[in-house]
C-alpha positions in Angstrom: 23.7 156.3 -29.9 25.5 152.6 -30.0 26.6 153.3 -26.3 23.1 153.4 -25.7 22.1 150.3 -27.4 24.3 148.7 -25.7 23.2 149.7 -22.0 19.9 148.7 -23.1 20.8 145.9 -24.1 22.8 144.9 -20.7 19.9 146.3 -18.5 17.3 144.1 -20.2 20.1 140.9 -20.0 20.1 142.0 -16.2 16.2 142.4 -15.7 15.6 139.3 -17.5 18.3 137.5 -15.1 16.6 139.1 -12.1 12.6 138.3 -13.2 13.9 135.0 -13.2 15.7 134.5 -9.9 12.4 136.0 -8.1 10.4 133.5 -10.0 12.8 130.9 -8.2 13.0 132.2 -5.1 9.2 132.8 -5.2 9.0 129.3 -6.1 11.3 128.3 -3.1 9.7 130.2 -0.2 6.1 128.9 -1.4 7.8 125.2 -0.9 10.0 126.5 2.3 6.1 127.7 4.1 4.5 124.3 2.6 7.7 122.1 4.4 6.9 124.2 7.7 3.3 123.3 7.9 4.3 119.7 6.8 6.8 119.9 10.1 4.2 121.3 12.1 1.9 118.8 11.6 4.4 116.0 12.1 5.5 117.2 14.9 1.7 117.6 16.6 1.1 113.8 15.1 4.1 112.8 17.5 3.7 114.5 20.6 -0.2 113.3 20.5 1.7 109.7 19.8 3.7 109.9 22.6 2.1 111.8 25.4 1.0 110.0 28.3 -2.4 110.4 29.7 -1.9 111.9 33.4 -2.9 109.5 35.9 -6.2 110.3 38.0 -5.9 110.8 41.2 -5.4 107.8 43.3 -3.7 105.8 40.7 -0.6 104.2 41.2 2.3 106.4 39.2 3.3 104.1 35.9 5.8 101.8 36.5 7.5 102.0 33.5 10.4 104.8 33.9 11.7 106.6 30.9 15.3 105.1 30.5 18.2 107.0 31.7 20.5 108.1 28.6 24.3 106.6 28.5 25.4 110.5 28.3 24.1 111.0 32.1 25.9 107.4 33.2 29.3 106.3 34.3 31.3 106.0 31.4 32.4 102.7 32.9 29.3 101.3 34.0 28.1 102.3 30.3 31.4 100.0 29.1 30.3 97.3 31.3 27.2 96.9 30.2 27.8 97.1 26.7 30.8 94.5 26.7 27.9 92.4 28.7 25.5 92.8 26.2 27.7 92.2 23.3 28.9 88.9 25.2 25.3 87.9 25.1 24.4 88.5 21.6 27.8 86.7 20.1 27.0 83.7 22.6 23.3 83.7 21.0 24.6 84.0 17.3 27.2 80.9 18.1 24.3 78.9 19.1 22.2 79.7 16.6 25.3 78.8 13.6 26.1 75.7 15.9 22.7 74.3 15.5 22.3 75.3 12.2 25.4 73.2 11.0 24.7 70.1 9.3 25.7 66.8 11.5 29.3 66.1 9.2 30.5 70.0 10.0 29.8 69.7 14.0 32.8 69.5 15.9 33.5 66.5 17.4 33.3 66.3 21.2 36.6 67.0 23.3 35.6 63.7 25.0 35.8 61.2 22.0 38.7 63.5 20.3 41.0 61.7 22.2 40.0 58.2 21.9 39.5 58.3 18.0 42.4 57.0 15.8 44.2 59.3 13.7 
């Protein structure tokens, strides 16, 4: 009679644990099919966003090319221009801090740092 009990006891620990774990995963699908048409619907916002209209017949094609991606270029023309580019922007950010200096924190000119007395 205990043993009994006892596997009753265990089998209604065990439906208990499993009633529960389908109430989560029931939970989790219902939020997994509600993400999915979330996704959809992104996804149909952005390709309406970024499709082009097709050009009528006669028109000029557009003239603005989609940009090539670095992973199709030469790896070295790909340096080049980024070493270029970063030259740029570092040369921009020095002009910008040299004219935001006050007047006292300028450096002097390499003309008149000769002539000035020590």
């Amino acid at each position: 009679m205990r043993g009994l009990v006892w596997t009753l006891v265990w089998l209604a620990i065990v439906a208990g644990c499993g009633w529960y774990l389908w109430r989560r995963l029931r939970w989790l699908w219902g939020r997994s099919e509600l993400l999915g048409e979330t996704l959809a619907e992104a996804e149909a916002l952005v390709s309406s966003a970024t499709d082009h209209p097709e050009p009528a017949i006669g028109d000029a094609p557009p003239t603005d090319a989609a940009p090539e991606l670095a992973i199709f270029r030469n790896p070295a023309e790909v340096a080049v221009e980024r070493e270029r580019l970063r030259e740029t922007l570092r040369e921009e950010r020095a002009a910008r801090r040299r004219a935001a200096l006050p007047a006292w924190a300028r450096p002097l000119d390499s003309t008149d740092a000769s002539e000035r007395k020590a």
